[in-house]
N, C-alpha and C positions, 0 to 999 in steps of 0.2 A: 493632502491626505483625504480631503473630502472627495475627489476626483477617485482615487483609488477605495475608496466607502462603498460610494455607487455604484462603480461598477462590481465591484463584490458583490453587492444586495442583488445587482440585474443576473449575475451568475448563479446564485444562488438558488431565487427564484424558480431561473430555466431549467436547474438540476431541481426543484423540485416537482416543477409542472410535468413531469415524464415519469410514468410509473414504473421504468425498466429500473432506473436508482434505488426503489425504495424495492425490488425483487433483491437485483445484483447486491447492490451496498449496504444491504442492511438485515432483510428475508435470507441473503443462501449462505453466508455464515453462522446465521443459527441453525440451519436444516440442517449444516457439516455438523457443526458441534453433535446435535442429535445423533445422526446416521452415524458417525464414528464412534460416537458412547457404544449404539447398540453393536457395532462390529467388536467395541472391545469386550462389552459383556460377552462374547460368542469365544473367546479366545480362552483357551484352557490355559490354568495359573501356573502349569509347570510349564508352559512355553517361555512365559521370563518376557512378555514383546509387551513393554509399556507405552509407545509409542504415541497407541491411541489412546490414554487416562487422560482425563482431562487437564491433569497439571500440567503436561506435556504438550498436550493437544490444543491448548487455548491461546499460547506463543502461533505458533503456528497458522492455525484458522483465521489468527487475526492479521498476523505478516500477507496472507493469501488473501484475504478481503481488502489489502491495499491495493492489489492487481487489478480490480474493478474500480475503484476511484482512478486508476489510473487509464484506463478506456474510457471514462465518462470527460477525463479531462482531454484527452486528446479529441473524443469526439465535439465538445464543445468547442474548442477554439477552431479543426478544420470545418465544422457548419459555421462558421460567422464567418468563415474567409471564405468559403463555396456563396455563401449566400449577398456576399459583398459588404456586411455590416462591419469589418473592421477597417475597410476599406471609407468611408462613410465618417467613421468614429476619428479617421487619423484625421480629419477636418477641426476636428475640436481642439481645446487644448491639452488634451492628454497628452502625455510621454511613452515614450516605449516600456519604460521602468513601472507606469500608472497600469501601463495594460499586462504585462508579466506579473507584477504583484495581484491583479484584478485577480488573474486565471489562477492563481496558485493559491491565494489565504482562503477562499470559499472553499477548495478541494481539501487545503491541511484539518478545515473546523469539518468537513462531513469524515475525516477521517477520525478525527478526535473523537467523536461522536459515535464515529463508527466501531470503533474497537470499546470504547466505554459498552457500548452494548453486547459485545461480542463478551465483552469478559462478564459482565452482570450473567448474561446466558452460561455465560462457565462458572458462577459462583452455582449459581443455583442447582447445575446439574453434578455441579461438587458437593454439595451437601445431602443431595439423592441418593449419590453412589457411594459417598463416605470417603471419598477423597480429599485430602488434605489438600484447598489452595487459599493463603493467606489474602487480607485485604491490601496492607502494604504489599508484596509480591505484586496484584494485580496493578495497583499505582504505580511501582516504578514498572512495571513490562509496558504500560500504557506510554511512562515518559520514552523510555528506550525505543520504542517503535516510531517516536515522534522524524527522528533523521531517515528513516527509512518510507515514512508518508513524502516526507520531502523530497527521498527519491525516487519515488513512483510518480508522482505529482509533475516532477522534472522532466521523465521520459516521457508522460502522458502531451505534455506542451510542447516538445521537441517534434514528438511522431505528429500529435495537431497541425506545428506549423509546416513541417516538410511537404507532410502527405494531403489527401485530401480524406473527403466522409467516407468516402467507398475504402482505400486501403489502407488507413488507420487504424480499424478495427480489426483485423486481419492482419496486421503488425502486432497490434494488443496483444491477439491472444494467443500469438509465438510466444510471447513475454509472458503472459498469465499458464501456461504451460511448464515454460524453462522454470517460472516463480514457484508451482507446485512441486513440480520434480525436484529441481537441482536443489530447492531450498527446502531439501528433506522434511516437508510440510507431513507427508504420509509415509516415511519410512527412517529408517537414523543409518546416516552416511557415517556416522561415528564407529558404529558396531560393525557396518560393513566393510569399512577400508577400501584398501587399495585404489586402484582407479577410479572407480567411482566417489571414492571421498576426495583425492586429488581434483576432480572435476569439478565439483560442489564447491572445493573453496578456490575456481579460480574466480568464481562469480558472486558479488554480493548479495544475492538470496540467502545462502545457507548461514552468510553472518547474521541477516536480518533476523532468522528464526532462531539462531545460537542465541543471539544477544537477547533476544524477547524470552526464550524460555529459561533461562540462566538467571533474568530480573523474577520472572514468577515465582523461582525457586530459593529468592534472594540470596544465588549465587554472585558474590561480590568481587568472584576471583579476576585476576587480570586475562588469564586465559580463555575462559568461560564469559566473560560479560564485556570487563572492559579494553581490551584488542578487537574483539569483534563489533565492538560499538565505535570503536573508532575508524573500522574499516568500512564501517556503512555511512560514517558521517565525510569522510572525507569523497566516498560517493557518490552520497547527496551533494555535497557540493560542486563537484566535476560535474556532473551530469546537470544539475538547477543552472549553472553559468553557460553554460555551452548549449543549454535551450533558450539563456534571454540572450546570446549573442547570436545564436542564429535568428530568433523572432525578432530582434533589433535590427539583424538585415533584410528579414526580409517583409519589413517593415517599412525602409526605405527605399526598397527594389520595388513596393507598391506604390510609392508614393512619387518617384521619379517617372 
């Protein structure tokens, strides 16, 4: 446990000695929240498009601020294998399991952190606009996004070990694209149907934002919260095992 402490602490660190983290991870989900209040204030009330209120909008903006934890984590693990440092580290006694768990708990606590702030930024600019969003709501949207950091975190350390520094990011943010779109973050796949709501839920994004703005609304239904929470955890799982078996291999395709 101590082995996997440090390296956490040394990850943590290096995610914070880089000012692009505290733009991306922390700066441009509050700028959304902003910039979408004022698109919603711009929206005439007989339009009916709540999309961008905030009650709505804070599920969301916070599902999407996962997308950048998950760039910062695949770019940290492919710079330590570019630069030879894991190479180096498998000399020690760490396990494969010490260096997966390293790469992942530092990533789930900036994410924790990360949406607590995202939503402190949505109470407050609920209380501006007169929007009703509850404190419980915000607590459980925060737990509920929790399987959904795990699978961003998961694909963040899959694309690190595959790829390298150069086309990781550039994988990313295929992914932080599909995660805005398909996960009806700026628009409701619900109201629009057809094919394009078909599309949405072939991919776990659009549960990650159902399940998140469904807790904010302490909607408790099975349909609404809990199938969609359970389609994201069984995600995070598939995706988190199938990044420590491939960095388990190729971990020892380093070390052979």
């Amino acid at each position: 446990m101590s082995r996997i402490i440090a390296f956490t602490t040394r990850n943590i660190k290096e995610m914070l000695r880089d000012p692009l983290s505290y733009i991306f991870c922390l700066g441009f989900p509050i700028v959304m929240l902003l910039v979408m209040t004022l698109v919603n204030s711009s929206i005439p009330p007989e339009a009916n498009m709540t999309v961008f209120r905030i009650d709505n909008l804070c599920g969301g903006i916070a599902m999407f601020g996962l997308t950048f934890v998950m760039l910062f984590t695949a770019l940290s693990v492919s710079k330590d294998r570019t630069c030879a440092f894991l190479v180096r580290m498998y000399a020690t006694p760490m396990t494969s399991s010490d260096f997966s768990l390293g790469y992942l708990l530092p990533m789930l606590i900036i994410s924790v952190v990360q949406m607590f702030i995202t939503f402190t930024a949505s109470f407050v600019i609920s209380l501006m606009t007169g929007v009703s969003l509850s404190i419980p709501g915000i607590l459980l949207s925060i737990v509920t996004l929790i399987p959904a950091a795990v699978f961003f975190t998961g694909i963040g350390l899959l694309f690190g070990t595959l790829f390298s520094d150069k086309a990781a990011p550039g994988l990313c943010s295929v992914v932080i694209s599909l995660g805005s779109f398909l996960g009806c973050v700026f628009f409701d796949a619900d109201s629009t149907g057809g094919i394009m709501l078909t599309v949405c839920k072939c991919l776990p994004f659009y549960y990650c934002t159902k399940a998140a703005r469904s807790a904010a609304a302490l909607d408790l239904s099975a349909e609404n919260l809990l199938i969609p929470l359970l389609i994201v955890c069984v995600s995070a799982a598939v995706i988190t095992a199938l990044a420590i078996v491939v960095f388990n291999s190729r971990m020892k395709a380093d070390l052979a």
